[in-house]
N, C-alpha and C positions, 0 to 999 in steps of 0.2 A: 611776651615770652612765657612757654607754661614749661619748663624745667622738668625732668623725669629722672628718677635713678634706674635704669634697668636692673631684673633682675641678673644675678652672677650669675647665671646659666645661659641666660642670653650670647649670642659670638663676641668674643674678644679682638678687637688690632691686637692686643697683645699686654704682657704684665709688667707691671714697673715694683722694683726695687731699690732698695740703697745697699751699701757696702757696708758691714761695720766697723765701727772708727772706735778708738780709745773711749772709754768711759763707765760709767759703776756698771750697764747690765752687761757689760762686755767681761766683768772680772779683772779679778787681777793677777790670777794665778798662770802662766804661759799657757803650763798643757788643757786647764780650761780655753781659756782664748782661740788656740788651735781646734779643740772640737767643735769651738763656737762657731769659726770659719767655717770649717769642714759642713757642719748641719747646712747654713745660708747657702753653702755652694752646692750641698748636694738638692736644695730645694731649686736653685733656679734652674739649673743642670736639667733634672727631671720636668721642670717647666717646658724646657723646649722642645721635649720629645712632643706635645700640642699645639706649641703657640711661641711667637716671639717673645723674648725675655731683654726688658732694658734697662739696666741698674746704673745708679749713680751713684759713681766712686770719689771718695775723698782724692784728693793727689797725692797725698804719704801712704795711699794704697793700691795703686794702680799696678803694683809691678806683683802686688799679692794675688790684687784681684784678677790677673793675667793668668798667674800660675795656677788657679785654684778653678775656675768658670770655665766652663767650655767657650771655644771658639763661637757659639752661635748664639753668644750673649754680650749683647751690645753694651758697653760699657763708654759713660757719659762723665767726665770729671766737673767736680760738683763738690765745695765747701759741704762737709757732713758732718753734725755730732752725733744728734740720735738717729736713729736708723730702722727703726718701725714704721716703713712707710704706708701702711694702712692707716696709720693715725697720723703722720705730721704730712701725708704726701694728699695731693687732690681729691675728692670724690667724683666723677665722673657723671656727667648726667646726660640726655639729649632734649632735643623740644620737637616735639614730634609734628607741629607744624612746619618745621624749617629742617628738613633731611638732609643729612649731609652738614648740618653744626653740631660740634660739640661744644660742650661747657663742663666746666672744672671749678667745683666751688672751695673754695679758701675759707675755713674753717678758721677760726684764733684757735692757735694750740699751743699751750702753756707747760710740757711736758707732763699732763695728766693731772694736772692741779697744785702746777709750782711746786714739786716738794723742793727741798734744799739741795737736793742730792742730784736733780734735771738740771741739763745745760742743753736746751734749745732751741738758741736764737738763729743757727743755722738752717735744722731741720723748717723751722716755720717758712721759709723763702722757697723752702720746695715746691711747694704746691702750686704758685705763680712761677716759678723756673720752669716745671714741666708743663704747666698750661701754655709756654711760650714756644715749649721745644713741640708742642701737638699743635699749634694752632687754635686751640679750647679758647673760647669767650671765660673769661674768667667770672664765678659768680661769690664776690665778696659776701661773706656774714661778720657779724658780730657775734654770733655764737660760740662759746667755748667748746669743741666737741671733736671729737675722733672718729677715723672709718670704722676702728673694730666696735664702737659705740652703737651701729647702726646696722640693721640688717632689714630687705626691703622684698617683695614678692615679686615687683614690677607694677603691679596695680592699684597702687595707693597704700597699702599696708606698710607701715614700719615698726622695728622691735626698737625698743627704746631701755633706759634702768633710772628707775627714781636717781641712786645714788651715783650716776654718772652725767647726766644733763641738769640735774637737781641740783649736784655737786656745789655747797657756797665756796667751795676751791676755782671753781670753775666759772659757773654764772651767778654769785650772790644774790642777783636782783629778779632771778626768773623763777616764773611758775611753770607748770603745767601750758596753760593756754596760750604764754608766750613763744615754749620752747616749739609747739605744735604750728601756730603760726610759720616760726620761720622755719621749721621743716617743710610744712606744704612751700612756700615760696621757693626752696633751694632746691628738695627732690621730689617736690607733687607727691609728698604724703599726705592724704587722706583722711587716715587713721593712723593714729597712733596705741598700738600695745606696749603697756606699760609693763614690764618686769619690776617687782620691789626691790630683788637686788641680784647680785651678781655669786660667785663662787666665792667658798670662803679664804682662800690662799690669794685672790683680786683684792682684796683689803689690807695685806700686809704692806711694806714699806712699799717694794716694787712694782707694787698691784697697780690697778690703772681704778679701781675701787666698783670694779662691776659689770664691765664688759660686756656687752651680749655675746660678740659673736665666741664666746669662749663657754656658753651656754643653750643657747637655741639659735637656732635656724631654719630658712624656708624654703626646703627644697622643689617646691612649688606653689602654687596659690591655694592655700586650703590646707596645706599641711605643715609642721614643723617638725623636725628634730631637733631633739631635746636630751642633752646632758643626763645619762641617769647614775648617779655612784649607789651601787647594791652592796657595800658593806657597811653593817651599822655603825661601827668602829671609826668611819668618816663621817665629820660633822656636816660633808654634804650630803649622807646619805637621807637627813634631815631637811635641808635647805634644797634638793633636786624635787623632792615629795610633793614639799610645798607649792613650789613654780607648776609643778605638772596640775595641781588642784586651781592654783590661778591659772592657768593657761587655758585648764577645759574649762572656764567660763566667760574667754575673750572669743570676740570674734576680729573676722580682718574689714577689707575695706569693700568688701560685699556681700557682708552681712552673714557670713559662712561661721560656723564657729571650726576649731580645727582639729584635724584628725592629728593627734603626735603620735608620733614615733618612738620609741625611746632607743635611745644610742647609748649602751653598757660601757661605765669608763673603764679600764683595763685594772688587775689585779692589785698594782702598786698603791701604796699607802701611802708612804712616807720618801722623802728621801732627807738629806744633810739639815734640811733649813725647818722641815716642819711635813705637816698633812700637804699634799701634792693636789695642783691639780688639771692633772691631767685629761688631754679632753679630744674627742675625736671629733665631735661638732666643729673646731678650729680647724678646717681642712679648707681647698681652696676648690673651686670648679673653674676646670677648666675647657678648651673646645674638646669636645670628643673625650674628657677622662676629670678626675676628681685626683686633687692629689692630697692624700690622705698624711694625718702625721700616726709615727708609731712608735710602740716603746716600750721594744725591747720582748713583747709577750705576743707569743707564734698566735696563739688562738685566739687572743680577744684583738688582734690587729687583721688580722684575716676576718675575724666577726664582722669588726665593722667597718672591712670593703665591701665582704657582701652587701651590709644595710645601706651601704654609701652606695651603691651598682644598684641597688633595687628601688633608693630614693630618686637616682636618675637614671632614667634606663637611657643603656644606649651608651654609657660612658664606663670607661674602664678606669678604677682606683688603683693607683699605685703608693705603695708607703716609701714616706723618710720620714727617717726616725728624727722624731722632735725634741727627743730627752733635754737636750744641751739649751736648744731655743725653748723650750720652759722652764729651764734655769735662770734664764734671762729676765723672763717674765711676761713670754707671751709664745705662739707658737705661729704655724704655719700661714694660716688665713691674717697675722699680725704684721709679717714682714711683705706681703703683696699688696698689689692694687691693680685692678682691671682694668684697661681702661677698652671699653665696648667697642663692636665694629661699625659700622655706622649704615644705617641706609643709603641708597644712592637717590640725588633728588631726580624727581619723574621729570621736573621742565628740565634739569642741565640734561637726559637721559636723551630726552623728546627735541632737545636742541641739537645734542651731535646725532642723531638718528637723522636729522634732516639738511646736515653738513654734505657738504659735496665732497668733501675728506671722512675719510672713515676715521672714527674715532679710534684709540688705541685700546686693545685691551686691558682690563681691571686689573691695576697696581704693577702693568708691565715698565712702567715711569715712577716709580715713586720712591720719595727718598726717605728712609728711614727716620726719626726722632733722633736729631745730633750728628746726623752724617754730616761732613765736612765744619763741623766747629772746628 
């Protein structure tokens, strides 16, 4: 088996989510908690104007997550603590000599590196729940590591952060040469781009300690977008500099070094807790459209749908607003996960082509992820 993560531009079956459930990133204040709803739902909501939307709801939430989601999102009841399903839910991969499997690798996720404050042991049983509700071959690791941790071209390149695969929260015992190993075995990386570290607001309590995808991304092979904060007054206008000076002197995993982009973080500074940070890199692609987070500021969120429509042409960005989910402590691209459409195999193709019954047409049979549980 050789394992692949496609690129997130590649077609989607469709996005998986969770609901959220009580706990610290949820708040504890009601009219937080209510806006906190409100964001989640206005992101899967806008997810289906593209693509299938399938969220797995706690059962003390079900009758929320009714009132609050559009009717054209699937809802799946499912024991939930955390609720970041980029990070606690599967990674998706294919093995391009067997078309038509999917795999689903099962990451150990320890809520970010055990703080005191994670309550976990829920969300970790996701990842093999949903690979049972898709039929995914499950691809076990022993690695400590998260979706938003990871960002991939399709071609062997992956972005990676010293201080989040590094993490002695996370894998105490790994190096470099380990962690690259079982990245090529799970998603056929190649190369690995190493980021030194992440945003500075990702190392507070809530932080995940360095995230990529809350920093750079590859909106195709050869290029990235890249985080840029243009006021000096933010300590990441420091720490963006730097990454842009390390980056243009990475290459991927054919030998390209790359063209960035830079993506302008929006006006805001500050809010309640500290330096913000806000980030439009944390967007999601989806078939036919980008859905973009916003916040609150007319012209630097329309800015960077343009750069988002020009990094993939052909797809229309839509915003919601992320303010409340990065209060939380992660944004748009943190609460999703893709899970790809799959090629059809040329022998099961070349078998009914030669059926004396006509085969049915493409997905006029198929039963959803959780239908009839």
């Amino acid at each position: 088996m050789a394992w692949r993560m496609p690129h997130e531009g590649d077609p989607h079956e469709r996005t998986w989510m969770a609901f959220p459930n009580e706990g610290p990133t949820l708040g504890d204040d009601p009219a937080e908690q209510e806006r906190f709803y409100a964001a989640w739902a206005a992101v899967a909501n806008a997810v289906t104007g593209f693509e299938p939307v399938t969220m797995l709801v706690d059962p003390s939430k079900l009758d929320r997550a009714r009132r609050m989601l559009s009717s054209d999102v699937e809802l799946i009841p499912a024991p939930v603590d955390e609720f970041w399903f980029r990070d606690h839910g599967p990674t998706f991969v294919v093995d391009d000599d067997r078309p038509g499997v999917l795999g689903a690798v099962d990451w150990v996720f320890n809520g970010w590196g055990a703080p005191e404050w994670a309550s976990w042991t829920k969300a970790a049983e996701h990842a093999r729940f949903t690979a049972g509700l898709t039929g995914a071959e499950v691809v076990s690791s022993l690695l400590v590591n998260e979706g938003g941790g990871i960002h991939v071209d399709g071609e062997g390149t992956v972005l990676v952060t010293e201080t989040v695969q590094l993490d002695p929260r996370r894998n105490p015992f790994a190096d470099k040469a380990r962690v690259e190993a079982e990245l090529a075995r799970t998603i056929g990386a190649t190369k690995a781009v190493w980021l030194p570290r992440g945003l500075t607001r990702d190392y507070d309590e809530f932080g995940t300690n360095g995230h990529v995808d809350i920093v750079a991304t590859i909106p195709a092979p050869g290029r990235l977008l890249l985080h840029a904060q243009q006021n000096p007054e933010h300590p990441d206008f420091a720490v963006t500099r730097r990454l842009r000076e390390h980056l243009s002197a990475q290459t991927d995993a054919a030998g390209r070094p790359f063209e960035i982009i830079d993506l302008p973080a929006p006006g805001t500074l500050r809010d309640h807790e500290g330096f913000v940070d806000y980030s439009y890199v944390n967007h999601l692609v989806v078939n036919g459209g980008v859905i973009a987070c916003g916040f609150g500021e007319d012209r630097a969120d329309a800015q960077a749908r343009e750069i988002l429509e020009e990094a993939y042409p052909g797809r229309r960005a839509v915003t919601v607003d992320a303010r409340q989910i990065f209060a939380g402590g992660g944004g748009i691209h943190c609460i999703t996960q893709q899970q790809p459409a799959l090629r059809p195999d040329p022998d099961e193709r070349s078998a009914a082509g030669s059926s004396s019954e006509a085969a049915p047409a493409a997905d006029t049979d198929r039963t959803a992820p959780g239908e009839g549980r």
